[in-house]
C-alpha positions as a Markdown table, in Angstrom:
| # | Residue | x | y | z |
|---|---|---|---|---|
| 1 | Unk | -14.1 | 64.9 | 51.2 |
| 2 | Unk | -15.3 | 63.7 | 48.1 |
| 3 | Unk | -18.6 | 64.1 | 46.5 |
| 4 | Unk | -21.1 | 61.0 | 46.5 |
| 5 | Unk | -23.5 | 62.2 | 43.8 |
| 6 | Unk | -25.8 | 59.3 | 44.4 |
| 7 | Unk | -26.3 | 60.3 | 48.1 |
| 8 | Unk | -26.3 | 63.8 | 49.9 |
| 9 | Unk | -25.1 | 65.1 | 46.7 |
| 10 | Unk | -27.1 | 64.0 | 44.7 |
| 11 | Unk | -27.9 | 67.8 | 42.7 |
| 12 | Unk | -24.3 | 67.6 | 41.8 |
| 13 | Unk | -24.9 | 63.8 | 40.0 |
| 14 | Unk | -28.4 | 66.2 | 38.1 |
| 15 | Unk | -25.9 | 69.3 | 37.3 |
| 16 | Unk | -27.1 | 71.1 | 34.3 |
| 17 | Unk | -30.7 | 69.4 | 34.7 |
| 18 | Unk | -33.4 | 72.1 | 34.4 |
| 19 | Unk | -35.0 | 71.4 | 37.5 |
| 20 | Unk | -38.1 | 72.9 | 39.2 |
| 21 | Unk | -37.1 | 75.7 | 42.2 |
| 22 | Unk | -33.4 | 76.5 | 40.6 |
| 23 | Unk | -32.4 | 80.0 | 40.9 |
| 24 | Unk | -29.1 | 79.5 | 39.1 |
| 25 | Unk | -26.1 | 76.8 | 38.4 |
| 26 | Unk | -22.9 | 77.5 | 38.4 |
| 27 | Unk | -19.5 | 76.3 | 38.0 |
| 28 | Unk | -16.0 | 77.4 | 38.5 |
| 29 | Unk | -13.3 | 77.0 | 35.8 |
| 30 | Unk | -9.7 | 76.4 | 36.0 |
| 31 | Unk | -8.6 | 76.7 | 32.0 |
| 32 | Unk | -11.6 | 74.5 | 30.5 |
| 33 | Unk | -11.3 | 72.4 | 33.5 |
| 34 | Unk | -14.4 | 72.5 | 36.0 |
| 35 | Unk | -12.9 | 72.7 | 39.0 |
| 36 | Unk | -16.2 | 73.4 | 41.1 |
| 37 | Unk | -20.0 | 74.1 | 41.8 |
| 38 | Unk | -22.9 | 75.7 | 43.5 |
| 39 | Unk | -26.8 | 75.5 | 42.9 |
| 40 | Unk | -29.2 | 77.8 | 44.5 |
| 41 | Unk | -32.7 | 76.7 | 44.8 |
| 42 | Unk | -36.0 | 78.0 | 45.9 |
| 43 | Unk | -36.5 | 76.4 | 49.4 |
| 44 | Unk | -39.7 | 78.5 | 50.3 |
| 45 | Unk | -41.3 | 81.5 | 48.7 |
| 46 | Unk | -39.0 | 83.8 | 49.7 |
| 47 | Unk | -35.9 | 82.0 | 50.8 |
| 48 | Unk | -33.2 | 80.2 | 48.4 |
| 49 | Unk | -31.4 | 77.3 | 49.8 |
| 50 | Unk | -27.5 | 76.4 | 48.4 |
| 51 | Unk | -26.9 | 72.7 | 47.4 |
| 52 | Unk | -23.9 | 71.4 | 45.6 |
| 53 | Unk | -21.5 | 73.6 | 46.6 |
| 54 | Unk | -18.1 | 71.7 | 45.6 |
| 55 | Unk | -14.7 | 72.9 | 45.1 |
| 56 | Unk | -12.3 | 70.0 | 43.6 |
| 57 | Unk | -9.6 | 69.4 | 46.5 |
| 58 | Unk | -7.2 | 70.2 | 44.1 |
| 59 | Unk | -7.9 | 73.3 | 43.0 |
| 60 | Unk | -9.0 | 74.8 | 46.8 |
| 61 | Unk | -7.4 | 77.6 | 47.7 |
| 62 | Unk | -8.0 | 79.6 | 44.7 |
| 63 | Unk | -10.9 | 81.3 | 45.5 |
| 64 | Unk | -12.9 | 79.8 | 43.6 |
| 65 | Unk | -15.1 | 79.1 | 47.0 |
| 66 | Unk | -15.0 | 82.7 | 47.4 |
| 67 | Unk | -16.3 | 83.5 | 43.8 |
| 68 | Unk | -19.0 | 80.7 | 43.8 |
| 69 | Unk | -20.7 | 82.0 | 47.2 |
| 70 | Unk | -20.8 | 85.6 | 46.1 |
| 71 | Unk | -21.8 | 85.5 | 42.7 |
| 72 | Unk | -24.7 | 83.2 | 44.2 |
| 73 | Unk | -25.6 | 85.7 | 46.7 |
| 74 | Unk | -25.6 | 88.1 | 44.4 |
| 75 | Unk | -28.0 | 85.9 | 42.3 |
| 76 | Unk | -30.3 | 85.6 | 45.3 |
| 77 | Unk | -30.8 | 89.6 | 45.9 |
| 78 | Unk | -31.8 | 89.5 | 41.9 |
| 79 | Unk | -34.5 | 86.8 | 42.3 |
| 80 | Unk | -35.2 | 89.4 | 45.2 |
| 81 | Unk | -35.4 | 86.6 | 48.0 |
| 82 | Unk | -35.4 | 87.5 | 51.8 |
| 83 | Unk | -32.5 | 85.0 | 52.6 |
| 84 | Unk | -30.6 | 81.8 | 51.9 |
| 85 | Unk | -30.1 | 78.8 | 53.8 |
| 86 | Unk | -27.5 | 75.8 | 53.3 |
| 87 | Unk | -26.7 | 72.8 | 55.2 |
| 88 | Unk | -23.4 | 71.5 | 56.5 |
| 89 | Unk | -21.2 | 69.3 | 58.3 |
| 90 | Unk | -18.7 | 70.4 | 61.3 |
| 91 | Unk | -15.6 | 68.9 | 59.5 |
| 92 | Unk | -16.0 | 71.4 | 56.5 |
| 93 | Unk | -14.4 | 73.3 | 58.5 |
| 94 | Unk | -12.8 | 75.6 | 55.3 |
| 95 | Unk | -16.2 | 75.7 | 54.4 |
| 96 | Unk | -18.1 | 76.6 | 57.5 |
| 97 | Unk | -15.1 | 79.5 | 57.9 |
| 98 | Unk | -16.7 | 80.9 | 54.6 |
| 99 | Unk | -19.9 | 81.0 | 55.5 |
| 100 | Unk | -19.3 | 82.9 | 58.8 |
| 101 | Unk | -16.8 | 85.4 | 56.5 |
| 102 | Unk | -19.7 | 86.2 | 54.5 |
| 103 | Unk | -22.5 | 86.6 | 57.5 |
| 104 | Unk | -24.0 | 83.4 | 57.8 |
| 105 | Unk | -25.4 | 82.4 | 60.7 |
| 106 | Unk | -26.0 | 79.4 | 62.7 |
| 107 | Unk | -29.2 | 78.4 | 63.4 |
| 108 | Unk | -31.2 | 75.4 | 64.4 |
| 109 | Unk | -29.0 | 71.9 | 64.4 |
| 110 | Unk | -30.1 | 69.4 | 61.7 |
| 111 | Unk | -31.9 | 66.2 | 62.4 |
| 112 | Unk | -29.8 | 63.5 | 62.3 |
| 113 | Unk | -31.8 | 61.7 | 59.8 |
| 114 | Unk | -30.9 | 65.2 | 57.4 |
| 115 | Unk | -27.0 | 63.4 | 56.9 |
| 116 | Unk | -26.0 | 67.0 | 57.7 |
| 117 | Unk | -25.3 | 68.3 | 61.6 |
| 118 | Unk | -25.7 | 71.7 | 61.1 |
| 119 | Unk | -28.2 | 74.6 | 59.0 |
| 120 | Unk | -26.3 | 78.2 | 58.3 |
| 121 | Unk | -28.6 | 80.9 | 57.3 |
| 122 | Unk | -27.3 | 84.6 | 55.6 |
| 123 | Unk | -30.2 | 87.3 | 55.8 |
| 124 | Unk | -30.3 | 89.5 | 52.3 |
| 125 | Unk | -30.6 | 92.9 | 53.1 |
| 126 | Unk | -29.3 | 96.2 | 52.0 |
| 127 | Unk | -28.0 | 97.1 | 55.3 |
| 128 | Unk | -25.9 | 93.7 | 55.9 |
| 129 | Unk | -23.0 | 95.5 | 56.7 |
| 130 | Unk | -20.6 | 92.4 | 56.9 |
| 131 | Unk | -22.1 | 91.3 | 53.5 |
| 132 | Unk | -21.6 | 94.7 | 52.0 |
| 133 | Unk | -17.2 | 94.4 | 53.3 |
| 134 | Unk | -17.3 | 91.0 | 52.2 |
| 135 | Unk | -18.0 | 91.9 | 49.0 |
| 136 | Unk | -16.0 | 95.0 | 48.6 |
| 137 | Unk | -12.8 | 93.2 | 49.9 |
| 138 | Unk | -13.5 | 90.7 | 46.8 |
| 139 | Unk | -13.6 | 93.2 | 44.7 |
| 140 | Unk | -10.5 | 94.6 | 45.4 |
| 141 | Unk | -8.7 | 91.2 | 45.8 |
């Protein structure tokens, strides 16, 4: 799948942009090559929500998808927010495997006006036991 940063990707086309709600930007790097992205964004007081998350098709694989998601999450329990949502599609399927690795859960389907079909939410809390092997298991790997 490639990006269309004039469409639902459009935050990826604004990359870099200091925009209001952003928690943090960032990007992966193969070399000086960027090879990928994630932006996290307030979506409600106490909730972030992940846009932009992008991993070039030919550097996937490399955990870069892997380093993006947890260095945002750990981003998220910094700006101290309750939880983080993100929006998908059923054909990421790589990327809806992720989400579910790290604790995500499904929850209510997207409108089909949203151009996604489906809204993952991860809960940030000290006691996320899944989160907490997740992230240990990184560590070591």
């Amino acid at each position: 799948m490639d990006p269309d940063p004039s469409g639902l990707d459009i935050e990826l086309g604004q990359f870099g942009e200091n925009y209001m709600g952003a928690v943090v930007q960032l990007v992966a790097c193969k070399g000086s090559k960027v090879v990928g992205s994630i932006n996290l964004k307030h979506h409600s007081p106490n909730d972030g929500k992940i846009t932009g998350f992008y991993i070039d098709s030919k550097y996937r694989g490399l955990r870069a998808g892997h380093m993006l998601l947890s260095e945002t999450i750990n981003r998220a329990k910094i700006a101290k927010l309750d939880g983080i949502y993100l929006d998908t599609w059923d054909k990421m399927e790589t990327a809806v495997w992720l989400y579910k690795k790290f604790g995500w859960k499904q929850i209510e389907d997207r409108p089909k006006s949203s151009g996604a079909q489906r809204r993952y939410y991860l809960r940030l809390k000290k006691d996320n036991k899944s989160l907490h092997r997740i992230a240990k298991g990184l560590m070591a790997g």
